[in-house]
N, C-alpha and C positions, 0 to 999 in steps of 0.2 A: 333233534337228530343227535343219535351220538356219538357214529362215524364220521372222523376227523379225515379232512385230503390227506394230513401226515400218515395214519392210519392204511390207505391204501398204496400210499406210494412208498411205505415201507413192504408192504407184501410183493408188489409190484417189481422191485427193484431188485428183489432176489431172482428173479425167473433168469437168471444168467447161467451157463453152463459151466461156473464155477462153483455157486452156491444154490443153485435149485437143490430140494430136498424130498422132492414129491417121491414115494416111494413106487404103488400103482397104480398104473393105467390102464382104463379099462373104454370099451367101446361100444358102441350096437348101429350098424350101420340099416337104416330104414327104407323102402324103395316109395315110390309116387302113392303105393296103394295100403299103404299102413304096414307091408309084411316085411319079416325082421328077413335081410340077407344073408346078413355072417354076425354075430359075435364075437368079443377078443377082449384080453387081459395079460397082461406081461409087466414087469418091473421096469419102470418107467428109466433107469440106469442101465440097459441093459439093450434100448434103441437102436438104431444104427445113428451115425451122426445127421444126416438130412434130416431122417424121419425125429429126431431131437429137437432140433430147431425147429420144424414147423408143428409141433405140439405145444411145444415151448410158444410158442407163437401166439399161439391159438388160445394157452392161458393165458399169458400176459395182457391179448384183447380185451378179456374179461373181465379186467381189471383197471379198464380204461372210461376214461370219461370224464364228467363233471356231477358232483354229488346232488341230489335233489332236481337233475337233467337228465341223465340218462342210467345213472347210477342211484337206484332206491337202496333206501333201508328200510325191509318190510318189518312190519311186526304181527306175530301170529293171533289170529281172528280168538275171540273168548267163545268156542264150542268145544264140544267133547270131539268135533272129525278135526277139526283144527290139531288138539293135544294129541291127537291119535297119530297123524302127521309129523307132529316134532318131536316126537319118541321114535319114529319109526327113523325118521334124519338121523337123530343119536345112534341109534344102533349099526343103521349105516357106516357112521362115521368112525364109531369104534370097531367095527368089523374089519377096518383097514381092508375095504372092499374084495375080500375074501371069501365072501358069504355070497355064492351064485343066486340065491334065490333073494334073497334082501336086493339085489343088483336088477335082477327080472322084474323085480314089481315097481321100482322106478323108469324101470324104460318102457312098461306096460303105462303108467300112468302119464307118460308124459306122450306117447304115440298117443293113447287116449284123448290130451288134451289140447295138445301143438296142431297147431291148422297149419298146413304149408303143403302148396300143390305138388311138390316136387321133393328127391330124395334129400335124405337129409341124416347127419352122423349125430350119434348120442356118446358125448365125450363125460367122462368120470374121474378126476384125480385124486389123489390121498396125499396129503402132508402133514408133518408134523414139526413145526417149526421151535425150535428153542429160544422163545424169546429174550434178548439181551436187557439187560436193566441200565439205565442214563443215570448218569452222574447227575448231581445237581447243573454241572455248567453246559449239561443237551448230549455230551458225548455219550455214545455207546461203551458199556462195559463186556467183561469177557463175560461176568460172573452171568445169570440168565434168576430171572423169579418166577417165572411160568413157561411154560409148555403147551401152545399154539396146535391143534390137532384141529383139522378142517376137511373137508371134501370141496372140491370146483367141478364145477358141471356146466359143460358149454354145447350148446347145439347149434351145429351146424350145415348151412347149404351144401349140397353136394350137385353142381352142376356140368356138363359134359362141356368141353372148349370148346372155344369158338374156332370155326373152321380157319383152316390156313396152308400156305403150302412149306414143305421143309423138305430135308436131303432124306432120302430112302436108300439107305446105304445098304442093306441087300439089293435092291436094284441099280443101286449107283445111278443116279436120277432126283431129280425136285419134281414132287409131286405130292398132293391132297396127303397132308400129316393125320395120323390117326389120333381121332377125337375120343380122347379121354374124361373121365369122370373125376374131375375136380372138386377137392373139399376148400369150401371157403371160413372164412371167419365168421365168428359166431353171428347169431342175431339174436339170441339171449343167452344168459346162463344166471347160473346163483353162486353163492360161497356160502356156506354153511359149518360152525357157527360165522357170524360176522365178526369182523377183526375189529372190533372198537377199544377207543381207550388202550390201546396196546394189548390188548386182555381180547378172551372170548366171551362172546355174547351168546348166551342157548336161547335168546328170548327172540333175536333179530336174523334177518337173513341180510346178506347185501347182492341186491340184482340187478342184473346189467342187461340192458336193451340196446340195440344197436342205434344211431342216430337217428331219427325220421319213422320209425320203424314202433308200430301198435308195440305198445307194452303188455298184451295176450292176459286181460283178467283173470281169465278162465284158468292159464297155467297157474297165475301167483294164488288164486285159491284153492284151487284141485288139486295141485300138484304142492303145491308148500305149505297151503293149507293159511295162508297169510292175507290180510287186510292188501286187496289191488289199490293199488296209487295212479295215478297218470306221471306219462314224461314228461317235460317240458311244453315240449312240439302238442303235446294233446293239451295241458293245461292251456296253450295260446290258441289252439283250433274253438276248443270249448269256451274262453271266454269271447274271443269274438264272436261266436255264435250266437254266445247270450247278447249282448250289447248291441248288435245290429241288426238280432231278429226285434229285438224289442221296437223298432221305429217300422217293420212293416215292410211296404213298397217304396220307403221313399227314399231308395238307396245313398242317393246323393248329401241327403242330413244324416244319414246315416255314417258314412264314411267318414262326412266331418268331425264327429262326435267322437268319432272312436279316435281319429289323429288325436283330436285335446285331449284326451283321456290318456293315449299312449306316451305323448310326450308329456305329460304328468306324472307318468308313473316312469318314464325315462330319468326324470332329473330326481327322483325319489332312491331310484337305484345309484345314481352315481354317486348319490349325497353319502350311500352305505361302502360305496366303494374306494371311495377319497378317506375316508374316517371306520377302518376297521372294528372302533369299541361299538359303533351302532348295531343293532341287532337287524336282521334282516326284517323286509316290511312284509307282513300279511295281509294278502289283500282279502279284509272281510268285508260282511255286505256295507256294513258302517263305512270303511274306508271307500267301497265303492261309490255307496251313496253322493260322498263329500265330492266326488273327483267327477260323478256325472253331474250334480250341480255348477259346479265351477265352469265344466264346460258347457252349461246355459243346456243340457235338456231339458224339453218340457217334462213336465210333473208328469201329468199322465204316463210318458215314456221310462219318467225314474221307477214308475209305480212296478212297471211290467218286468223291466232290467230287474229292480230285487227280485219277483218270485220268482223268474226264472232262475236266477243265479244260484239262491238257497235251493230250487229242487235240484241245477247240476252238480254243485260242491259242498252242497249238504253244511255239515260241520266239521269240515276239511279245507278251508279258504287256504288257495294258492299262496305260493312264497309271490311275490310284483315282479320277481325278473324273470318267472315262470310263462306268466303272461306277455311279455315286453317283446313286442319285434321290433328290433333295432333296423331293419330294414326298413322296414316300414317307417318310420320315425325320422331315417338319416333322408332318405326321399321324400319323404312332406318336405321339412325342411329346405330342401337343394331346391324344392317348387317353391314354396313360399319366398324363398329368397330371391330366386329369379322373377318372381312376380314382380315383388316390391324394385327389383329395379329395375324391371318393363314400366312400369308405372312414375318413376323416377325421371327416366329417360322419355316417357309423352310429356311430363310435365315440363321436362326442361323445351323441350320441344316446341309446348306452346308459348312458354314465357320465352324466346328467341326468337318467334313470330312474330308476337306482339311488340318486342322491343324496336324491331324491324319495322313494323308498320309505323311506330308511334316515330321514328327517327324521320322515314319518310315524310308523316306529315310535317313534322317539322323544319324540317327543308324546303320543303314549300311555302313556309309561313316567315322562314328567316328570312332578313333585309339582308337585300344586295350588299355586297363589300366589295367595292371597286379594288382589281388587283388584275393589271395590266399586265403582269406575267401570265394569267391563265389565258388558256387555250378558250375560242370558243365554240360554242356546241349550240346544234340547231337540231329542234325534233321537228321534222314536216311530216307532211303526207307522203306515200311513196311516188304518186303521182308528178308533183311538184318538184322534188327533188332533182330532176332532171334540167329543170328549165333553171335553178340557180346558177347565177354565173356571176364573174369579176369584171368590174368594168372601173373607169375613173372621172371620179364628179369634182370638179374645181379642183384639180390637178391630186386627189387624195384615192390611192387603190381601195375601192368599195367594194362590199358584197353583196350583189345584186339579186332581190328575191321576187320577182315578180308576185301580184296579188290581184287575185280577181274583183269583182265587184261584189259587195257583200261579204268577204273576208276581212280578219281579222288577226291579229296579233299580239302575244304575250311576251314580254320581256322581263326575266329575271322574276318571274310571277304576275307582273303589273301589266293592264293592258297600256300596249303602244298607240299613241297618239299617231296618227296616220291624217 
């Protein structure tokens, strides 16, 4: 990869209404059924101020994310429609979107190739950036050594609000507010070229998918003509897929499998995150291999995980924190912990019984310690109980227990001589 974070958060950080430089804007807004509505094009300076800021908006989303997440850097497929595509972007691009017909055959191509049930706006920007040249010590100069010329392209949901009530000031009254057709934030776009290395890139595109949301193959070939990637969120769907289709029905070894594996590849990423010089991990089928052993799958099951895995990610193996749900991971975890001290807490449990019991018998086995201070204590029958009484035997107050025939008595453990 050779779009740098520094790289997008310098394009990023101009979209302010001080230093924005985008020249024009252009639109094609689309209804549910593929048909274009309207059209438009105007000097992006030239806005009203809302409609500024929420364009402005709308590019700066596009420009948002985390690189190798939701933020690709494609590179164009080796065909002749592929080349035919990145000639046709350049011309684009040099056209300073001027050229109505260069303009039609991207919104043709992309209504062509964008699946969405519902309307949706086709946004176009043109800039031309001056880029500044860094001193050896990081600071920005006045002086510039290249000249940044780009297109952004963001497509966006166009949904109706949500019903509500509001003041109807021709009627002077609150009542059911008219439901309007709302443009929302993208769910894809591109920048074209890609801003890498401070420089332009004609070889790369940088695309943006919105969080959670299918990265649309079909657009990043059809329409850009570029090698599709997965997001993140698919890269984790697709390997779990492969790892716990591979054991079958037996969900429950299943699940476990995939914990060891996750929290293997959990402490793999932090080790990259603690120590910047390390290179990030690709998880090939080798690295997989190693981490389904460890976590003790059977062979057979290792067997079925590799082909799976080589026919889903081919000769493109995930970055490991592509893969990584830390969800998943932080919750084994909070269980296994709580296990271990469910199980902590029976054991003490039973060793507090037993100490109990062993005390017990021992109390019964110790010799009497005569100690005339203590109180004393008599276990009868509850029968009996009643007919104990005080009386006095050769002038000395006694306590009198009457005893049937055939009974008996323990004292102090020891039978009493009767």
């Amino acid at each position: 990869m050779n779009i740098t974070k520094g790289d997008v958060l310098e394009l990023r950080r101009r979209l302010k209404k001080t230093e924005c430089t985008f020249g024009n804007l252009c639109g094609c807004y689309v209804n549910s059924g593929k048909q274009v509505v309207v059209k438009f094009s105007e000097p992006f300076s030239e806005l009203e101020e809302d409609e500024f800021y929420k364009y402005l908006e709308i590019a700066k989303k596009t420009l948002s994310g985390t690189l190798g997440s939701n933020l690709l850097e494609l590179e164009f497929d080796r065909n002749e429609a592929a080349e035919e595509r990145q000639k046709y972007l350049l011309l684009l691009k040099s056209s300073k979107l001027t050229n109505g017909e260069l303009l039609d055959r991207l919104y043709e191509q992309v209504i062509e190739q964008y699946t969405y049930p519902g309307n949706y706006l086709i946004l176009v920007y043109h800039d031309i950036y001056d880029v500044p040249s860094k001193a050896t010590s990081g600071e920005e100069q006045e002086e510039s050594e290249e000249i940044y010329e780009y297109i952004l392209c963001a497509v966006c949901p166009v949904d109706l609000a949500k019903p509500a009530l509001g003041y109807r000031e021709d009627e002077n009254r609150i009542g059911a507010r008219v439901r309007d057709w709302v443009v929302g934030l993208p769910d894809l776009g591109f920048v074209y070229p890609a801003f890498s290395n401070r420089g332009s890139d004609v070889n790369a595109v940088m695309y943006y998918v919105k969080t959670g949301k299918s990265s649309h193959p079909e657009f990043i070939e059809n329409v850009l003509g570029c090698v599709s990637q997965r997001t993140a969120a698919e890269d984790r769907q697709a390997f779990e897929s492969v790892v716990k289709g591979a054991f079958g029905e037996d969900e429950e070894q299943a699940d476990a499998a995939f914990f060891k594996i996750q929290k293997t590849i959990s402490g793999m990423v932090a080790e990259r995150e603690e120590d910047e010089s390390l290179p990030p991990v690709s998880l090939t089928a080798e690295t997989l291999a190693d981490l389904a052993a460890e976590a003790e799958v059977p062979e057979s099951v290792r067997e079925q995980i590799g082909k799976s895995y080589a026919h889903v990610f081919g000769e493109m193996p995930p970055a490991a924190q592509n893969v990584l749900d830390n969800k998943l991971v932080e919750e084994g975890t909070r269980r296994a912990h709580t296990a271990q001290l469910e199980q902590k807490v029976a054991a003490l449990q039973q060793e507090l019984a037993a100490q109990a019991a062993e005390r017990a018998e021992e109390d019964d086995a110790a010799p009497w310690v005569e100690d005339e201070s203590a109180p004393i204590e008599l276990r009868v029958p509850e029968g009996k109980a009643g007919r104990i009484h005080t009386g006095v035997v050769d002038g000395q107050k006694c306590l009198l227990i009457p005893l049937d025939e055939g009974e008996s008595a323990r004292i102090n453990g020891r039978e009493a001589q009767l």
